[in-house]
N, C-alpha and C positions, 0 to 999 in steps of 0.2 A: 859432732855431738853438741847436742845445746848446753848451754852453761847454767848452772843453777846459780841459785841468785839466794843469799836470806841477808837480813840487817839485823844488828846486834848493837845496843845500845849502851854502852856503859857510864857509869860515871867517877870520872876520876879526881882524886885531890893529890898532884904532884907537885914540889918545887917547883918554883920557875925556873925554867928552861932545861928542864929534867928530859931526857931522852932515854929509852928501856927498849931494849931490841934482845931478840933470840935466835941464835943461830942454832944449824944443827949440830953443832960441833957438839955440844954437850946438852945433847936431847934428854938424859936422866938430872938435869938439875931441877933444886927444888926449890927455888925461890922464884922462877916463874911461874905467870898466870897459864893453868891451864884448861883447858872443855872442851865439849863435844860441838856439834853443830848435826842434829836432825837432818837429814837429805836422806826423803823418803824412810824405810824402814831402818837405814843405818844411823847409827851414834858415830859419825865421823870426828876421828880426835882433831883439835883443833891447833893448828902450829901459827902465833902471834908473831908473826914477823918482825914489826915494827911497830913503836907508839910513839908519837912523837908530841908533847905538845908546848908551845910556843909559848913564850914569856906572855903574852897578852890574853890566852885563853884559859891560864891555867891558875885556881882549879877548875874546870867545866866538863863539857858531856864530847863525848869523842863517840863517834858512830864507826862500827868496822864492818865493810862492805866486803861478804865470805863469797870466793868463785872457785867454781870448782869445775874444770873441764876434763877432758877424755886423761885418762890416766893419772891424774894426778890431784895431790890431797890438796883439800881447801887451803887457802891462804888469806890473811885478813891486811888488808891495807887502813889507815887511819885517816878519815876526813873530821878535823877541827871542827866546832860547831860555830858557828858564828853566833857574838852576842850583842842583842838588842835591845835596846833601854826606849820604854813607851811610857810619853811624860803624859797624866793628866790630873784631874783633879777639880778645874774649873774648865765651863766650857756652856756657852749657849745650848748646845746638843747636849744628847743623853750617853754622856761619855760612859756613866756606868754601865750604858749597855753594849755601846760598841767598843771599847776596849778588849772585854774578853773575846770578841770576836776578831778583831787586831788580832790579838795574841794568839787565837787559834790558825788565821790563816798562816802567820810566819811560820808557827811550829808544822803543820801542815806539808809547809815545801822540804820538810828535814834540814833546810840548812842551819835554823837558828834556835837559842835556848833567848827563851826571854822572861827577862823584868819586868817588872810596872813601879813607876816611881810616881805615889801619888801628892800633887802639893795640896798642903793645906788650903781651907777655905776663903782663908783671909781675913783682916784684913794686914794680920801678921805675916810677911813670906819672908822674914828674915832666917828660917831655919833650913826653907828650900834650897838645897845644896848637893844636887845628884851629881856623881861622880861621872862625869862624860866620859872624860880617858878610860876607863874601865872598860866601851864597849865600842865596835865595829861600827854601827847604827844609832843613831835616836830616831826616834818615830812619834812627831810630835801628835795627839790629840786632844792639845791645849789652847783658850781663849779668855783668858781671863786677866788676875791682876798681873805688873809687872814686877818683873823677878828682884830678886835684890840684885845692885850691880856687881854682887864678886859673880854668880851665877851670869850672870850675863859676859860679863868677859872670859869668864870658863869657858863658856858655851861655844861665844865666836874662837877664842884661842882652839878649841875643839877643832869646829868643821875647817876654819883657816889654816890649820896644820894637818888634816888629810881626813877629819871623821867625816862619816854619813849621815846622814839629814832627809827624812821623809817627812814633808808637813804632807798631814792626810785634811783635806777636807777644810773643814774650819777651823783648823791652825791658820790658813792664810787672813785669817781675819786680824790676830794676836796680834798687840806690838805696835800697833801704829805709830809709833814716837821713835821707835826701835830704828836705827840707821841699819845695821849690819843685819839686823832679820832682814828687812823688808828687801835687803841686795839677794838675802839667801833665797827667798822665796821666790824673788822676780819678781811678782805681780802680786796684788792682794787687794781686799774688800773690807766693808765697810769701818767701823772703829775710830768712822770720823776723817777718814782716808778720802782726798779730793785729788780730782785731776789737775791738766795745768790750763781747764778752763774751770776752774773752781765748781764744778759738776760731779757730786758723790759717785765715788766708787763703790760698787758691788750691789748683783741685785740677781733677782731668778723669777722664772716665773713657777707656775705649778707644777706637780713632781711627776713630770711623765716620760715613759719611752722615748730613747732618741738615740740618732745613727752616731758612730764615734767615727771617726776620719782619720788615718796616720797619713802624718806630713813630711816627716821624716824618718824614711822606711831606712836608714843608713846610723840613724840611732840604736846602739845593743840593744833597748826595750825595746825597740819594734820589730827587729828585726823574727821574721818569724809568724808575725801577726798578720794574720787580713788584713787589706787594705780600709775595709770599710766593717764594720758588727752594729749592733742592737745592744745598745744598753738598756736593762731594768729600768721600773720608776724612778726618778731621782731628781733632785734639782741640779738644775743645767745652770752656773753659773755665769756672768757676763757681765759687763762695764769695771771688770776688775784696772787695777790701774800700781805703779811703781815704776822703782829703778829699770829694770829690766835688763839687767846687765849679764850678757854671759847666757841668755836663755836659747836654750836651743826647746821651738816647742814642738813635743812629739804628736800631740794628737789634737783637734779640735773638734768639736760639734756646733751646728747651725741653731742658732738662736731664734727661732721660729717667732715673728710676728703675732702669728695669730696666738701664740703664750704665753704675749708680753715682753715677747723679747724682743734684739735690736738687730735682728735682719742679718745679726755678722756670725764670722766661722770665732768662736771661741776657745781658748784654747783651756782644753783638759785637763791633759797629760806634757808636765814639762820639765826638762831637766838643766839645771844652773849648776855652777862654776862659782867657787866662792873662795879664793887663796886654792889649796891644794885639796879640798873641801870638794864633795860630789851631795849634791842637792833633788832630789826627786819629788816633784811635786805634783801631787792627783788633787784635783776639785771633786773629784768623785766620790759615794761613800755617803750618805746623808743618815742615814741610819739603816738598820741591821737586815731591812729587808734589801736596800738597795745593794748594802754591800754582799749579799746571796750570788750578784749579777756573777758570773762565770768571769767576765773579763775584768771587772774589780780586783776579784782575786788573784786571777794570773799577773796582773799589771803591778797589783802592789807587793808580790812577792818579786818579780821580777826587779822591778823597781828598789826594791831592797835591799835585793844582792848587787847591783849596781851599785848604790849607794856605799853600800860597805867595802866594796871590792874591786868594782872599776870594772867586772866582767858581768854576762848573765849567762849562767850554764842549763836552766831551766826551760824544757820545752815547752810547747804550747799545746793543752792538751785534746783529744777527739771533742769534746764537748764544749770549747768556745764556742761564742755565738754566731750568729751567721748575720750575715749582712738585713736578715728582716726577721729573725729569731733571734729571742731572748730568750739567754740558756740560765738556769737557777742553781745552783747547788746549796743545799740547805744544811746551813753549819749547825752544830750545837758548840756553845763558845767554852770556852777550856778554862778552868778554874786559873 
């Protein structure tokens, strides 16, 4: 018999490190959560086994995944949600439009509840003071002034002792005076950023279709993907340049000639090492049409739970793209 499947979403505000479990020992007690669960015409009563949530998520949203197989009554298990802090505020890009769209793709894969920590405009940021430790992830889509230094040793004290770190897009530009960003990122563009033949780093040509590459199919993001897809319009990044320390790069694209570019395989998709610190870094994403592209999405949720977790449990779905097809899914961006 097939298993029936529903998701139930709650949201809890428990001590920390509070654990609530029911047994059937005393099925008439009344200080447990009790309900039903819809499967087909019946109101199946529902028995909460367990809830469990962890000093670092709690209070937050706890999702319970109800199965119900041949004979027997549904049962709820508790997956934590993972939480994500998306910095912006300042940014050459139209962060006010692709942020909510950021936000939507996370919320999207169900693993994550997320923030938005917006910094001021400037040219005051001594108030900018987002609480890192608070979350699994940051997800930078910021390029602007620099931080005040408590927030910057927050930040590195952060991913150096185990947080996640996704710079999307033009975060790789941020920072350039920045020692410890510019290790977190591996590689980055313009901001004044030279090579070591004094030759500006970062450039693109115009925003068009191009094939993405994985290099390294033995990477947890890759694993799973096409060797080869069609990404949307977008700028194709290249003569990026830095530390590069620690970079494994998972994907590149050909910088085509004939669009101004430099003839090399570039790289994409890359993921760094930064202290105990897990770094996920996309050039992808220019704005909201590109980020529609199918494998954007897959990549930077992927890319995310990696970051936060060290695993990727998320499949790859029928409608990535294909090696000469670009596949769209059209967001509306979530409040």
């Amino acid at each position: 018999m097939a298993v029936s499947r529903a998701v139930v979403t709650l949201t809890l505000a428990l001590p920390f490190g509070t654990v609530w479990a029911q047994t059937n020992a005393n099925p008439q007690a009344t200080d447990t959560p009790r309900a039903c669960v819809h499967l087909g015409t019946e109101c199946v009563p529902l028995t909460i086994e367990t809830i469990s949530v962890p000093y670092y998520h709690a209070p937050g949203q706890t999702t319970l995944v109800l199965e119900q197989g041949s004979g027997q009554r549904p049962t709820a298990r508790s997956v934590n949600k993972l939480k994500a802090l998306i910095i912006d505020g300042q940014n050459n890009h139209h962060w006010q439009e692709t942020t909510p769209v950021l936000k939507k793709i996370l919320e999207d894969s169900g693993l994550f509840v997320v923030t938005v920590a917006t910094a001021p405009p400037g040219p005051d940021m001594s108030g900018f003071r987002p609480d890192f430790a608070a979350f699994d992830v940051v997800v930078s889509n910021y390029n602007g002034l620099p931080w005040p230094d408590a927030t910057t040793a927050a930040f590195e004290k952060y991913v150096r002792e185990g947080g996640g770190f996704v710079s999307y897009h033009a975060s790789d530009n941020a920072f350039p005076d920045w020692p410890a960003y510019n290790e977190m990122i591996g590689v980055g563009g313009w901001g004044g950023r030279k090579n070591a033949q004094g030759i500006a780093c970062g450039h693109h040509g115009n925003r068009l279709p191009f094939q993405v590459t994985i290099r390294d199919s033995d990477n947890p993001n890759a694993r799973g993907l096409p060797a080869v897809w069609m990404h949307a319009p977008d700028e194709l990044y290249d003569s990026l340049c830095g530390p590069a320390k620690d970079v494994d790069i998972v994907a590149t694209a050909h910088s085509d000639p004939a669009n101004k570019g430099t003839g090399e395989n570039e790289p994409m998709l890359m993921t760094i090492r930064y202290g105990k610190g897990r770094v996920f870094h996309t050039t992808l994403g220019h704005d909201v049409a590109a980020m529609q592209s199918v494998d954007f999405i897959v990549t930077l949720q992927r890319g995310a739970e990696w970051a936060a977790t060290g695993n990727v449990t998320q499949k790859v779905p029928a409608d990535f793209p294909t090696p000469n097809q670009v596949s769209i899914r059209t967001l509306s961006a979530s409040k």
